[in-house]
VOBAMAR-413466 format. One record per residue (C-alpha): residue number from 0; residue in three letters; z negated, x negated, y. Coordinates in nm, 4 decimals. Each point is the difference from the previous one (the first is absolute). Layout:
! residues N
[NUM, ALA, [Z, X, Y]]
...
***
This chain:
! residues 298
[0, UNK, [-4.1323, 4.3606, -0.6231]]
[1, UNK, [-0.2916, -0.0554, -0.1889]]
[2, UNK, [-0.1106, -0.3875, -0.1128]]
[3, UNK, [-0.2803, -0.0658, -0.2291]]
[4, UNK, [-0.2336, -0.2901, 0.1007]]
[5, UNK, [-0.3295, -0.1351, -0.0577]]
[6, UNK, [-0.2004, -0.3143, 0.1831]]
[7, UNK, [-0.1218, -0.0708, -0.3527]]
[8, UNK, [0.4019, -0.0396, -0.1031]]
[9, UNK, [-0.0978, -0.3761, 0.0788]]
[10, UNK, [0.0338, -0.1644, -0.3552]]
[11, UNK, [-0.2927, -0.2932, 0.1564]]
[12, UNK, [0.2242, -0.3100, -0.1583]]
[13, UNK, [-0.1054, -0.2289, 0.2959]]
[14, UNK, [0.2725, -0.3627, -0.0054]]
[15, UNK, [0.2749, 0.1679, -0.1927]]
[16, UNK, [0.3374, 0.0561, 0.0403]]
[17, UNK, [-0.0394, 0.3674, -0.0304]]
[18, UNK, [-0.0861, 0.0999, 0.3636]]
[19, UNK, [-0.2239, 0.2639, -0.0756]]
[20, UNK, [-0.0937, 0.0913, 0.3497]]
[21, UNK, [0.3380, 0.1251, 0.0170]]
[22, UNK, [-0.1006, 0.3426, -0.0241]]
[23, UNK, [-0.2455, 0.0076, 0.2572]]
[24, UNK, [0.2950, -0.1856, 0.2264]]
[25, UNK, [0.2218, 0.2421, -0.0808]]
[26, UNK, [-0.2264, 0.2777, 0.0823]]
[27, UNK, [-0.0981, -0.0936, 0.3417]]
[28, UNK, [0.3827, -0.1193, 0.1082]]
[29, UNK, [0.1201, 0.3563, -0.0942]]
[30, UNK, [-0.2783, 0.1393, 0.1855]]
[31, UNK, [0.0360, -0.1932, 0.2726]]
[32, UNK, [0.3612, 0.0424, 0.0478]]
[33, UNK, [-0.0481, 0.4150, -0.0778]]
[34, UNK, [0.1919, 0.0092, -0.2758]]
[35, UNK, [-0.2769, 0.1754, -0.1857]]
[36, UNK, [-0.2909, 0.1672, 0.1875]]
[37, UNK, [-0.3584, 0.0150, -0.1238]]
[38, UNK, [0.0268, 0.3076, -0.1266]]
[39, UNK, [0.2870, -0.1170, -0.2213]]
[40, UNK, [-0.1911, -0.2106, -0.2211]]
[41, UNK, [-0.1451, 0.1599, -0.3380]]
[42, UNK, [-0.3012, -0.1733, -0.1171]]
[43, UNK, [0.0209, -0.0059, -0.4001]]
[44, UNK, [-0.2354, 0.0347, -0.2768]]
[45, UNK, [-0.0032, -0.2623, -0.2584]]
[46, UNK, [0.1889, 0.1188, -0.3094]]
[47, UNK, [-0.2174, 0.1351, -0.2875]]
[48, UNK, [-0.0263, -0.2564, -0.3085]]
[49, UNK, [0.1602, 0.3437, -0.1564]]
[50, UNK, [0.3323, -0.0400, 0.1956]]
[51, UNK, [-0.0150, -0.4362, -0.0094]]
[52, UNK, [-0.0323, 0.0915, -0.4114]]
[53, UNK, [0.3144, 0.2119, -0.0182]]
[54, UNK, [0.2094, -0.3487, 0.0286]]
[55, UNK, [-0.2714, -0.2552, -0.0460]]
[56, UNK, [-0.1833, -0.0882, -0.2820]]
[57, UNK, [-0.3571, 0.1201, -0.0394]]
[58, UNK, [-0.1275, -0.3679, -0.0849]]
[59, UNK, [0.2194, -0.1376, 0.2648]]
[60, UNK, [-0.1783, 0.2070, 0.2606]]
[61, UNK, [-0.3055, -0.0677, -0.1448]]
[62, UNK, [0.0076, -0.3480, 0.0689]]
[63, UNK, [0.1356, 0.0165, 0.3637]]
[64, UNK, [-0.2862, 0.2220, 0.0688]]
[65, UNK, [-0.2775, -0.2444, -0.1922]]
[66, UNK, [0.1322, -0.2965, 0.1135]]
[67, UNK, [0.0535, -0.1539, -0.3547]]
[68, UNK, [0.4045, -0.0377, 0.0194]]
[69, UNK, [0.0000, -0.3344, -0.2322]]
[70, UNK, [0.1254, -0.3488, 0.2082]]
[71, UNK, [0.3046, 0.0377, -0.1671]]
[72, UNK, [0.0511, 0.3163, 0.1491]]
[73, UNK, [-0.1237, -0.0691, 0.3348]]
[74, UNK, [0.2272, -0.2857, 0.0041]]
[75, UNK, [0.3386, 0.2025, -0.0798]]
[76, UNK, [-0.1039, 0.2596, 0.2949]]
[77, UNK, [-0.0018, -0.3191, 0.2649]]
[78, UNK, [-0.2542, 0.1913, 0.2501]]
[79, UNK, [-0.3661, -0.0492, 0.0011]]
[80, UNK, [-0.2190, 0.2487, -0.1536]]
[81, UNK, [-0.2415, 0.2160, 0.1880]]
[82, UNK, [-0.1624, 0.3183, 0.0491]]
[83, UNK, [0.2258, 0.0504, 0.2992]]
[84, UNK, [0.2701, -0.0701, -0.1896]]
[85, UNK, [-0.0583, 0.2263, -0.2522]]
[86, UNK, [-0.1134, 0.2811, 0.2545]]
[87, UNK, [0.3567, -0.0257, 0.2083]]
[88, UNK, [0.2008, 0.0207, -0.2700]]
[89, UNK, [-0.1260, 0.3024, -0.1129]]
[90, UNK, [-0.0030, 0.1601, 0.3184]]
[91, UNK, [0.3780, -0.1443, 0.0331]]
[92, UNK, [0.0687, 0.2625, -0.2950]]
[93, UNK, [-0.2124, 0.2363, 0.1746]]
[94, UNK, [0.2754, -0.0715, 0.3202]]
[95, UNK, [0.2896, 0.0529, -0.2098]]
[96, UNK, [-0.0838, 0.3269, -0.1849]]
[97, UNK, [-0.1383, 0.1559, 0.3514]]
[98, UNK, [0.3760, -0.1459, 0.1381]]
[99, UNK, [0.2028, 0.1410, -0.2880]]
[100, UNK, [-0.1884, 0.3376, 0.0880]]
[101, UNK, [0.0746, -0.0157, 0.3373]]
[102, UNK, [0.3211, -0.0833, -0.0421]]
[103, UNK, [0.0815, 0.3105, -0.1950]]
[104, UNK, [-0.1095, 0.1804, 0.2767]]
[105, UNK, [0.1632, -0.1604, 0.2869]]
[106, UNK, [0.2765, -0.1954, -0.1410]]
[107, UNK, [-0.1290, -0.3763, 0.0572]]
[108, UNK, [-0.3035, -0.1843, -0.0005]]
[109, UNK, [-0.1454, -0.3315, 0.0111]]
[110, UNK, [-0.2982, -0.1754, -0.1836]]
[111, UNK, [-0.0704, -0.3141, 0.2230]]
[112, UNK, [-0.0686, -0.2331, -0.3214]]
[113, UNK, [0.1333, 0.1009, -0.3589]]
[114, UNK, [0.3135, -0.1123, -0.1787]]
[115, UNK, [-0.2473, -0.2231, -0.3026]]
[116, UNK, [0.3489, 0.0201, -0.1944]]
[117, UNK, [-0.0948, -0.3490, -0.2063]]
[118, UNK, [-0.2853, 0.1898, -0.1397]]
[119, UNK, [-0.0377, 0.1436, -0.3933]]
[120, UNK, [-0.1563, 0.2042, -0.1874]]
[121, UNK, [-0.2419, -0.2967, -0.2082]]
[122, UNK, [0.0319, -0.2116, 0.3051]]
[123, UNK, [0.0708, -0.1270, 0.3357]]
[124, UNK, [0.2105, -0.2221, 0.1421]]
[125, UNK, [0.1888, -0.1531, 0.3065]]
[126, UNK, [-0.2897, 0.0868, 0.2461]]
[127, UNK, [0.0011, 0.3586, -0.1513]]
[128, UNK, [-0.3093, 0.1582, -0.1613]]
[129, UNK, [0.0591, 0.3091, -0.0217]]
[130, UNK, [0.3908, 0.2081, -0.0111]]
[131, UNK, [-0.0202, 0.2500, 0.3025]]
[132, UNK, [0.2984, 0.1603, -0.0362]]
[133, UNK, [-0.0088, 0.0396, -0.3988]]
[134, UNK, [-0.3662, 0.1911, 0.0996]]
[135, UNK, [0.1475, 0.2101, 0.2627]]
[136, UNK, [0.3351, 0.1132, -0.1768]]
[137, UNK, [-0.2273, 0.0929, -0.3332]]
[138, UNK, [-0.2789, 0.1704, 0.2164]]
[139, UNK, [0.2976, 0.2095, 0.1744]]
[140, UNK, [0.1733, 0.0824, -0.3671]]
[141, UNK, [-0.3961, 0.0643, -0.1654]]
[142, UNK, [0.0006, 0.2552, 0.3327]]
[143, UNK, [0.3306, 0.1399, -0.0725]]
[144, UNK, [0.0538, -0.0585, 0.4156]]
[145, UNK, [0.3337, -0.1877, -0.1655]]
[146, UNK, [0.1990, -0.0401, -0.3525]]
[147, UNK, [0.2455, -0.2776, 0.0719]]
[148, UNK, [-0.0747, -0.3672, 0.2446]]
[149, UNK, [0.2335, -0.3092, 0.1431]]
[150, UNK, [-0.1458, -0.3020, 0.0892]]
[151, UNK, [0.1532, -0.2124, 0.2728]]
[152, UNK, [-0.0852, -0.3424, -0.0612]]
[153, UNK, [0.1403, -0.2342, 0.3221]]
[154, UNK, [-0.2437, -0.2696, -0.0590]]
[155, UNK, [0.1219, -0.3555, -0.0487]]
[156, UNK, [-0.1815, -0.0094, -0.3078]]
[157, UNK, [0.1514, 0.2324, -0.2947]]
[158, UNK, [-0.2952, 0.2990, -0.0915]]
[159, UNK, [-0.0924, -0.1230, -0.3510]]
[160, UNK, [-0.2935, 0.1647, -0.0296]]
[161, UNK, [0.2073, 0.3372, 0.0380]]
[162, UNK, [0.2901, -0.0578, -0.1830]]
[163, UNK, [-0.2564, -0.0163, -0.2800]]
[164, UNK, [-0.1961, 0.2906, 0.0726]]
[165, UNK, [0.2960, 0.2448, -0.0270]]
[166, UNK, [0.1880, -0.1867, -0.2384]]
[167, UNK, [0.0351, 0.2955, -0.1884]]
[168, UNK, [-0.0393, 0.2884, 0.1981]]
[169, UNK, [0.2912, 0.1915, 0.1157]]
[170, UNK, [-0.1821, 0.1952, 0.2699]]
[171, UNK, [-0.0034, -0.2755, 0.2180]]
[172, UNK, [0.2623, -0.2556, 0.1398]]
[173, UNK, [-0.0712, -0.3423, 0.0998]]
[174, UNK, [0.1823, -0.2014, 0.2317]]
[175, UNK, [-0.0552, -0.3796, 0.1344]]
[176, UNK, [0.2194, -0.2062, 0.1921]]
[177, UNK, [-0.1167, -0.3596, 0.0193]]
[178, UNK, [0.0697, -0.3339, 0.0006]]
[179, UNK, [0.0892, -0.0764, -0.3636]]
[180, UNK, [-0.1537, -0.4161, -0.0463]]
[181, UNK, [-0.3381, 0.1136, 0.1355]]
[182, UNK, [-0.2875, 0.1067, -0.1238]]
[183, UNK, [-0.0395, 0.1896, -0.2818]]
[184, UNK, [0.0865, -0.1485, -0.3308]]
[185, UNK, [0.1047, 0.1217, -0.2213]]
[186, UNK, [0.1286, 0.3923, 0.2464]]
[187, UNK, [-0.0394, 0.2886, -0.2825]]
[188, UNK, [0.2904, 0.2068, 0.0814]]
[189, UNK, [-0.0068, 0.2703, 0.2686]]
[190, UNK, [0.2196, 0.3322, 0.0039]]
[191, UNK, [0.1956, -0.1901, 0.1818]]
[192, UNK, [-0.0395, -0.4033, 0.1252]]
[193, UNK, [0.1986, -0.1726, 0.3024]]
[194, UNK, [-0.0306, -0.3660, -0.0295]]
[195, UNK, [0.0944, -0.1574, 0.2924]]
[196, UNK, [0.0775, -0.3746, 0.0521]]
[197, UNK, [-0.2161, -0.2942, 0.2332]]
[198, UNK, [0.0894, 0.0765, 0.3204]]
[199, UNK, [0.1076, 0.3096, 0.0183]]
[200, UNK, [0.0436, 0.1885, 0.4122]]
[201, UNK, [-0.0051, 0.3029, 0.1375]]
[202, UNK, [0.4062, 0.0667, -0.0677]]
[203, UNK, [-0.0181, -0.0089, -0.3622]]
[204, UNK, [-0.3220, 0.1391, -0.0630]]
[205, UNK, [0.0480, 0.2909, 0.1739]]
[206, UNK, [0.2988, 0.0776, -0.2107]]
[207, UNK, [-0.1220, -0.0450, -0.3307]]
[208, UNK, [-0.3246, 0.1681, 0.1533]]
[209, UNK, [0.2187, 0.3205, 0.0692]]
[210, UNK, [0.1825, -0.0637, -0.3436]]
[211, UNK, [-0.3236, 0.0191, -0.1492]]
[212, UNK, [-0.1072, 0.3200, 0.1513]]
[213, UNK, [0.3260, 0.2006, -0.0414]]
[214, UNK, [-0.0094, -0.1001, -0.3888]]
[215, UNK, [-0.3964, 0.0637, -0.0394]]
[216, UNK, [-0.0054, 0.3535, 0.2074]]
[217, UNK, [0.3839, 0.0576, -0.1702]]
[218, UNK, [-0.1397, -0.0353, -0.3454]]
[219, UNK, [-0.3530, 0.1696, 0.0499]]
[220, UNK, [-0.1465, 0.2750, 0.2051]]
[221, UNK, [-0.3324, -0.0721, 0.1220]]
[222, UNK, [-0.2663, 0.2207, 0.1516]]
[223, UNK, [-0.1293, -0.2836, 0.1688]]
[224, UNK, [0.0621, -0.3683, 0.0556]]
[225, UNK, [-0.2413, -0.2535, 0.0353]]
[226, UNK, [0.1329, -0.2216, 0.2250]]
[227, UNK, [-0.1576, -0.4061, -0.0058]]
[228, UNK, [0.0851, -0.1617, 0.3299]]
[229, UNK, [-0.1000, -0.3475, -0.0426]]
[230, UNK, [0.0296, -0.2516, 0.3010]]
[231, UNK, [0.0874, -0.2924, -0.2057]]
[232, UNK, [0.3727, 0.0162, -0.0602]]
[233, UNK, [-0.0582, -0.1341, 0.3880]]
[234, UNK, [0.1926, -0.3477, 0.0968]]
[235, UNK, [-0.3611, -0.1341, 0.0656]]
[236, UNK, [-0.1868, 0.1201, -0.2701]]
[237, UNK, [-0.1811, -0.2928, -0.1777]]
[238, UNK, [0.0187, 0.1426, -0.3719]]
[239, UNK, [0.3882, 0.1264, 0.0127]]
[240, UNK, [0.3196, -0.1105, 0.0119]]
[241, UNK, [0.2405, 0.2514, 0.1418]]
[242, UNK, [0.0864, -0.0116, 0.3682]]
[243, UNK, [-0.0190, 0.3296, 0.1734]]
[244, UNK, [-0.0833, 0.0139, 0.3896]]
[245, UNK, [-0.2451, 0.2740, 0.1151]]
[246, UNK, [0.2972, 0.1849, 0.1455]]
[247, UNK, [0.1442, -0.0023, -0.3584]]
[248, UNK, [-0.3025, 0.1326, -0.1668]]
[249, UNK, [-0.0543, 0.2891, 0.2715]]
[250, UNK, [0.3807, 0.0562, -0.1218]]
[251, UNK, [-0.1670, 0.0245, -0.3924]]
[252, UNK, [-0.2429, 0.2854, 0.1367]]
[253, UNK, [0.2298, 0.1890, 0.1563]]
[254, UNK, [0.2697, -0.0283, -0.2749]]
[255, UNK, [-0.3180, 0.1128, -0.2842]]
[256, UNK, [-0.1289, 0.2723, 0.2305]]
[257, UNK, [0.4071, 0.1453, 0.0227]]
[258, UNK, [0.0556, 0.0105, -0.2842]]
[259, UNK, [-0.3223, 0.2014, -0.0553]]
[260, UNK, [0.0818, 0.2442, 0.2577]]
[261, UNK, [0.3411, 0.0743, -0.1075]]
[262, UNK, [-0.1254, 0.0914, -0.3227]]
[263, UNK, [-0.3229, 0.2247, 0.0996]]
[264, UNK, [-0.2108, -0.2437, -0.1531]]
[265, UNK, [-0.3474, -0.0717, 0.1603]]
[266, UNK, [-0.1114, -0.3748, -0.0174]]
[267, UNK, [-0.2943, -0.2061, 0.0177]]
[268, UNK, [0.0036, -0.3036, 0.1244]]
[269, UNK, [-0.2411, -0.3052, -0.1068]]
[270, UNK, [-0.0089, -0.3637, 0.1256]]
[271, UNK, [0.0240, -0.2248, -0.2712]]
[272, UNK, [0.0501, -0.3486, 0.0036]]
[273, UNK, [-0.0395, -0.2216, 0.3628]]
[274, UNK, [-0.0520, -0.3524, 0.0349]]
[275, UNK, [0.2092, -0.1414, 0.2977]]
[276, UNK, [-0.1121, -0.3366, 0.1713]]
[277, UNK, [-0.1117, 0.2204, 0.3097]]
[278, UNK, [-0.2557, 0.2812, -0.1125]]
[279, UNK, [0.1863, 0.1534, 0.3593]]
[280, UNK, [0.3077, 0.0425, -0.1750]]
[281, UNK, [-0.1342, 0.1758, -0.2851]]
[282, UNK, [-0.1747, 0.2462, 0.1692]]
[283, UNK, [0.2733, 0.0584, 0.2245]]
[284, UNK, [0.2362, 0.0290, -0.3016]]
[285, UNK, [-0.2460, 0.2994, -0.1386]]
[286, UNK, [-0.0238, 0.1403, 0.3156]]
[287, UNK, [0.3778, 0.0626, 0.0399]]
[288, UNK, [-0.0227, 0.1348, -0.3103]]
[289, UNK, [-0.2394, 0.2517, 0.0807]]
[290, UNK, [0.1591, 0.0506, 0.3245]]
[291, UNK, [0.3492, 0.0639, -0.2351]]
[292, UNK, [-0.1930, 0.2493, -0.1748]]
[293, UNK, [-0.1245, 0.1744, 0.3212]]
[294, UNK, [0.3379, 0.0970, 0.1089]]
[295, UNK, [0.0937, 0.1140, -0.3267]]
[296, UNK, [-0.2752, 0.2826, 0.0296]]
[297, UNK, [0.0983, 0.0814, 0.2995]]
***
């Protein structure tokens, strides 16, 4: 299994609550505990301002890449701004097209960053500059590699950004389980929404989780799911509110990646959202997910 990763992934936020070393973390605990070899690791290119424009807006980018995003806007994205920044987002895209590629080939793969799902086309938002997925899912249709894409949205935090995006496309399918009194407000509608009370555990998650699925992948045929793994629906998570253990959300992988494979349908997985009192924990949380989607290669 291939995973797409980059040292320059590393979003440079210093003090914030978005760990953005997690990458690197990540990288080096899957390494270190062979779940990936050297040789698995796919160094992307940054996407081309051509593919960011296919869902962004030209001015947009054009600001992100000057540096003159207005206060206003600066303010509503809640990360400081930076070259770095602005460099690892693109090359995030960059991840997720070379993953969705991939994945076609060999039936999974992982971008170690990705998920932006907060982000639009005029703007960004939630700690999300840029909209990964949106890129990688119109690169792949502009290719004709695919026609038709799910999105798997298991962050605690519903994917605004692309519920807007595809609002009115009916080639792809977007689906977000999250934690409804949380950030965003106001939640355009997704394809399909699953707004889950304060507190909820593993139990009941998991069955609207596979509720979810059998309705999304019942009422739409994919030829590839994008699959957003956040950490943060995690008991310990300092920005959510659900309860699920780490045993629990290895149970989420597994039940996403099934459901793949008993439909033929190759995924790609993304990391999303992370935040949990112990950077440990959320690194270990993506790194069971990886390892999840290891041994559904294999």
């Amino acid at each position: 299994m291939k995973v797409a990763y980059s040292d320059q992934y590393d979003l440079h936020l210093g003090d914030h609550v978005f760990p953005a070393a997690k990458y690197r973390l990540a990288k080096e605990k899957l390494l270190r505990e062979a779940v990936i070899a050297a040789d698995d690791i796919v160094e992307p290119e940054p996407a081309t301002d051509e593919d960011i424009t296919i869902v962004h807006h030209p001015e947009y980018v054009r600001k992100l890449k000057t540096g003159t995003l207005s206060w206003q806007e600066l303010a509503r994205l809640e990360i400081p701004y930076s070259t770095e920044m602005v460099r690892a987002v693109w090359l995030a895209a960059g991840g997720s097209i070379v993953a969705g590629k991939l994945a076609l080939e060999d039936g999974v793969a992982v971008n170690l960053t990705g998920g932006f799902h907060h982000a639009f086309p005029d703007h960004g938002e939630g700690f999300c500059a840029i909209h990964d997925v949106a890129v990688a899912i119109r690169r792949l249709q502009r290719d004709t590699l695919i026609k038709r894409a799910t999105t798997v949205d298991c962050d605690v935090h519903q994917g605004n950004g692309t519920a807007a995006i595809f609002a009115s496309d009916a080639t792809v399918f977007t689906f977000s389980i999250h934690q409804e009194r949380n950030y965003p407000y106001p939640k355009p509608p997704s394809s399909l929404d699953v707004n889950l009370y304060d507190g909820t555990g593993d139990d009941e998650y998991l069955a609207a989780l596979e509720a979810g699925l059998n309705q999304s992948l019942g009422r739409f045929s994919p030829d590839v799911i994008f699959y957003l793994a956040g950490a943060d629906p995690y008991r310990e998570d300092q920005l959510g509110g659900l309860r699920l253990s780490l045993e629990g959300l290895e149970q989420r992988d597994r039940m996403v990646l099934e459901a793949a494979r008993s439909r033929g349908i190759p995924v790609v997985v993304t990391l999303a959202g992370g935040y949990a009192r112990r950077v440990e924990d959320t690194v270990r949380i993506h790194c069971n997910t990886v390892r999840s989607a290891k041994d559904y290669a294999a």
